[in-house]
Structures are given as structure tokens and as C-alpha cells.
C-alpha beads as a LAMMPS data file, in Angstrom:
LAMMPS data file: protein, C-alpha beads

144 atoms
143 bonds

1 atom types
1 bond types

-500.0 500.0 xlo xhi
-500.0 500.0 ylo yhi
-500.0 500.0 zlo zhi

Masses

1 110.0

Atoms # bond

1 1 1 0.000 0.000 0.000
2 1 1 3.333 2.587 0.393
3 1 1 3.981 2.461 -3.265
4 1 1 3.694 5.834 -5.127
5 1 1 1.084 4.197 -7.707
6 1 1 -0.739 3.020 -4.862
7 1 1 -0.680 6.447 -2.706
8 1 1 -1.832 8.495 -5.883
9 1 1 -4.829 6.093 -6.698
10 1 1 -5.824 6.346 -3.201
11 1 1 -5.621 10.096 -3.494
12 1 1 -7.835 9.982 -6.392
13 1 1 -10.103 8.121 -4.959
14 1 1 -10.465 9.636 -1.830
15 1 1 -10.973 12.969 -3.277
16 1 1 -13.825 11.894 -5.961
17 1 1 -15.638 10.233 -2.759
18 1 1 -15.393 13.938 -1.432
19 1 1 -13.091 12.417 2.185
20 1 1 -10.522 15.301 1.242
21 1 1 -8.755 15.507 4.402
22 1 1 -7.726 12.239 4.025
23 1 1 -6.944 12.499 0.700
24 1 1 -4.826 15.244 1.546
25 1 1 -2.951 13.336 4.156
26 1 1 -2.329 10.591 1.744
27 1 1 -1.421 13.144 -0.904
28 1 1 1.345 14.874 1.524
29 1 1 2.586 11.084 2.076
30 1 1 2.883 10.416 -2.112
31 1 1 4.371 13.730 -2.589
32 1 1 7.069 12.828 0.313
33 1 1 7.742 9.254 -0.970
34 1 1 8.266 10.710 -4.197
35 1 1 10.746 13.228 -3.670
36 1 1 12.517 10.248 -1.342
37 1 1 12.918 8.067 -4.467
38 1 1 14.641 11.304 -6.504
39 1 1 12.300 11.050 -9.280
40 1 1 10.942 14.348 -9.723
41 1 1 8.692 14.143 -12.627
42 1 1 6.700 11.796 -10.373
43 1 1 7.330 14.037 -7.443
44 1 1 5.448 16.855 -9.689
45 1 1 2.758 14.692 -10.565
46 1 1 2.209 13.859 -6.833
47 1 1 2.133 17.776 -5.943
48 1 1 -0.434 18.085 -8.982
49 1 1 -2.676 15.542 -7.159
50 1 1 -2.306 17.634 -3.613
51 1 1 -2.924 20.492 -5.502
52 1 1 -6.374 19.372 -7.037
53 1 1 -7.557 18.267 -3.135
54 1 1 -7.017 21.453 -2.336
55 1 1 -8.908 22.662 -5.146
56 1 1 -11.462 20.751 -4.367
57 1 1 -11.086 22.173 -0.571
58 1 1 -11.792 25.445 -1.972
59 1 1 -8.688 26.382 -1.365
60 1 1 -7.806 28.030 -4.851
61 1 1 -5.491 30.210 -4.204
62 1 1 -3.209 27.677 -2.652
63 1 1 -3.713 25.076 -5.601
64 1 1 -3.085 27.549 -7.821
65 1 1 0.342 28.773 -6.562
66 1 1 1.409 25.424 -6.328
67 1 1 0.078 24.550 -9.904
68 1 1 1.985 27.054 -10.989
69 1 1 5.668 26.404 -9.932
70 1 1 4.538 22.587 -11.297
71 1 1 4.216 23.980 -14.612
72 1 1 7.193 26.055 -14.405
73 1 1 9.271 22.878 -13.525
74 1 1 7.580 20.683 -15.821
75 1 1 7.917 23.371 -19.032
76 1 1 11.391 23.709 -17.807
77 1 1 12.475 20.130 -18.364
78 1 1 10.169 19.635 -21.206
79 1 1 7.475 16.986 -18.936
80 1 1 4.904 17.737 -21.444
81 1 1 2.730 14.741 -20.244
82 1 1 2.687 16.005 -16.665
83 1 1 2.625 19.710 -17.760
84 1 1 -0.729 19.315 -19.576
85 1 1 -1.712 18.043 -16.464
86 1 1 -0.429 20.443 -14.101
87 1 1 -2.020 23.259 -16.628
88 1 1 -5.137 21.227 -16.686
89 1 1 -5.438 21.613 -13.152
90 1 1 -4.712 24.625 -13.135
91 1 1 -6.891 25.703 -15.601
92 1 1 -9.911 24.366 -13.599
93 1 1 -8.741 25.783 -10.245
94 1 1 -8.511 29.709 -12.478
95 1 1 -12.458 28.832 -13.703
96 1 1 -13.634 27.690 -10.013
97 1 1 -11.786 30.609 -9.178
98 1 1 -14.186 32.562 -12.440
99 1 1 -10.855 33.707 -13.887
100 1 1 -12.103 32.417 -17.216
101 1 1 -9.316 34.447 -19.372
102 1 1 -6.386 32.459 -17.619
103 1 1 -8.051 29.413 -17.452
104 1 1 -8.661 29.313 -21.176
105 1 1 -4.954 30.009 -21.588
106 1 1 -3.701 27.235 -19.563
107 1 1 -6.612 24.625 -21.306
108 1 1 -5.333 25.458 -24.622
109 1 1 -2.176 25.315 -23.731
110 1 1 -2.898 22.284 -22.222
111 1 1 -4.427 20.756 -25.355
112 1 1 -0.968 21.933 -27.481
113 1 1 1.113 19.898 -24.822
114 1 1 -0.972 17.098 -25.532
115 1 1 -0.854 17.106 -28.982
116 1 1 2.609 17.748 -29.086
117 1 1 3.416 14.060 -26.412
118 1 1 1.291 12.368 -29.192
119 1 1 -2.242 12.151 -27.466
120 1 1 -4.913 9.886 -28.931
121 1 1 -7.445 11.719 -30.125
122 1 1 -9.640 10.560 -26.942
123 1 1 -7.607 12.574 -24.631
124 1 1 -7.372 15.237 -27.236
125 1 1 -11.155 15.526 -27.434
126 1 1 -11.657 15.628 -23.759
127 1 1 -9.228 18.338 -23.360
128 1 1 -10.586 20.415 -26.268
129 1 1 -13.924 20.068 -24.799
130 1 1 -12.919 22.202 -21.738
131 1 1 -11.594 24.601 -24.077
132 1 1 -14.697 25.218 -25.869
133 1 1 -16.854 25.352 -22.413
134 1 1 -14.809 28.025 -21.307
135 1 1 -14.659 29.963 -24.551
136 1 1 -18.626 29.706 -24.259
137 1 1 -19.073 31.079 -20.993
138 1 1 -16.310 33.986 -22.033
139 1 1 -18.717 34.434 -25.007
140 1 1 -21.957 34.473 -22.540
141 1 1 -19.904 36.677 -19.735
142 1 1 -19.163 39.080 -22.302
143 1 1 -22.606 39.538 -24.056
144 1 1 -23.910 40.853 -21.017

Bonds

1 1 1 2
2 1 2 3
3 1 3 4
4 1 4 5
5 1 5 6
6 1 6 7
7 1 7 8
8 1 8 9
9 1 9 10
10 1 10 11
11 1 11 12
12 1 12 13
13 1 13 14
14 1 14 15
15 1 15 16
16 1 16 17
17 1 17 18
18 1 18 19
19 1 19 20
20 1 20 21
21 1 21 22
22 1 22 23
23 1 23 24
24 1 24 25
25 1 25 26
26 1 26 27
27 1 27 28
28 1 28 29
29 1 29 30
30 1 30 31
31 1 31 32
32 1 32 33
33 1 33 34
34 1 34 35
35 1 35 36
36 1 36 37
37 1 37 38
38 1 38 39
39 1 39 40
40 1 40 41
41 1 41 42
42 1 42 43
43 1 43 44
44 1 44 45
45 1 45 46
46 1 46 47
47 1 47 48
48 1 48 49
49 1 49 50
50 1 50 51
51 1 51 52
52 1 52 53
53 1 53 54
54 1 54 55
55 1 55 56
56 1 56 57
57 1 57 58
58 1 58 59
59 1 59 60
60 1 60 61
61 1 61 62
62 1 62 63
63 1 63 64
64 1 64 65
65 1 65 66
66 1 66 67
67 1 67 68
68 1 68 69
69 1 69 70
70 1 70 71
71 1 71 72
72 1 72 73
73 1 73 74
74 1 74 75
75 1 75 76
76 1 76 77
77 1 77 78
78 1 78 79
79 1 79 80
80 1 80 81
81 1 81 82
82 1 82 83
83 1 83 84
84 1 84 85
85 1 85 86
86 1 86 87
87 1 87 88
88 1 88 89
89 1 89 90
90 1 90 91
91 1 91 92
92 1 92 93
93 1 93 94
94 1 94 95
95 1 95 96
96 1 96 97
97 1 97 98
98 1 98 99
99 1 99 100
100 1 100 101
101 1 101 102
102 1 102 103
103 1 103 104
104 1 104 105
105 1 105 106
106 1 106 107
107 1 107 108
108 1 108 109
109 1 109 110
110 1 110 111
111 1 111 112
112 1 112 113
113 1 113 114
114 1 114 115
115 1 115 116
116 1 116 117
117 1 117 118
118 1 118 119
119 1 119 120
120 1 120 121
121 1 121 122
122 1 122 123
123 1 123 124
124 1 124 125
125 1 125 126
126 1 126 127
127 1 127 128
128 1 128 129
129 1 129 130
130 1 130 131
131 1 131 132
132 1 132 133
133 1 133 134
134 1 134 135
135 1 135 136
136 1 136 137
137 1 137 138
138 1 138 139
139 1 139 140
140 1 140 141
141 1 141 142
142 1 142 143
143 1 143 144
């Protein structure tokens, strides 16, 4: 149960049951095992899962500064996988948040760094999806 695939399921899980102070216990644990094994793509993945408990906390502002330096490390070393993730993320946290300009800028960028790891066009279509849901509440937001 200590393995890092096993921690971040658990994480998942937890969270989409709504038990998010567990998950974020278990999500502290991942992130700590995974900087202990020195990988630190995983390690940003693990942080990207913390980050979406807290999102789902309500506690945007947090997930969103620590989205943010994930991306920045993940650009950096050219993780596009866990970059579209990590822009995803943050992405959803910036339209919880109803900053719908920067979260269409991170889900579009998000669908590019998809594209460009070689998606199938499952993912793809899931991804552009958000895209266009934010683009139409931009469009609604800004007829009124």
C-alpha cells in the first residue's frame, strides 16, 4: 500500500468520494515518498494531485500557486505529459476561481502539450472540450 502508484490512486479516490482531508494526508505522504525516491517528474505529478484536493477544498489560491511552480518545472524540463496536467489543473482551479481568461490560456495550452506528447485523439477531445466550455461562458460573460 506505500507504493507511489498506490498512494496516488488512493488520493484519487479519496478525493472523488469527497473524504478530502484524508486524501490530503495521503497526498502529503505520495508527494514525500516521491521526492525520497529522486524522481521528480513523479514528485510533480504527486504535488499536482495535492494540488487538485485542495482545489477541491476550496482552497484556490493555494492550488493555484502550487500549480503554478509545477508547470514552471515541468515546461522547464520539457514533462509535457505532466505539464498538460499540471495546466489542466490549473486551468480548472482559475475557472472555479471565475478567472475564465487564464483558465482558457492554460486549457489550450494544455491541449498543445498534448498534442505535441502524441495524445490519442480521446484525450485530445476531452481536453478540447474544456476549451470550448470556457470559450462559451467567455462568449456568454461578455454579451452581457
Amino acid at each position: 500500500m506505500r507504493s507511489l502508484s498506490a498512494l496516488n490512486e488512493k488520493v484519487t479516490l479519496l478525493r472523488l468520494v469527497g473524504r478530502l482531508d484524508e486524501a490530503w494526508l495521503i497526498a502529503s505522504e505520495a508527494v514525500r515518498q516521491a521526492r525520497f525516491t529522486g524522481d521528480r517528474e513523479q514528485a510533480a505529478a504527486s504535488r499536482i494531485r495535492r494540488a487538485q484536493v485542495q482545489q477541491f477544498q476550496g482552497k484556490l489560491d493555494e492550488a493555484i500557486v502550487e500549480l503554478t511552480h509545477c508547470v514552471q518545472e515541468c515546461e522547464a524540463h520539457e514533462w509535457n505529459a505532466v505539464a498538460a496536467f499540471a495546466r489542466e489543473n490549473r486551468g480548472k482551479a482559475y475557472f472555479d476561481q471565475g478567472n475564465l481568461d487564464a483558465a482558457l490560456v492554460d486549457l489550450t495550452a494544455a491541449v498543445f502539450l498534448r498534442e505535441h506528447d502524441g495524445a490519442g485523439e480521446d484525450v485530445l477531445e476531452g481536453a478540447l472540450a474544456a476549451v470550448v466550455s470556457v470559450e462559451t461562458h467567455i462568449s456568454e460573460r461578455d454579451r452581457l
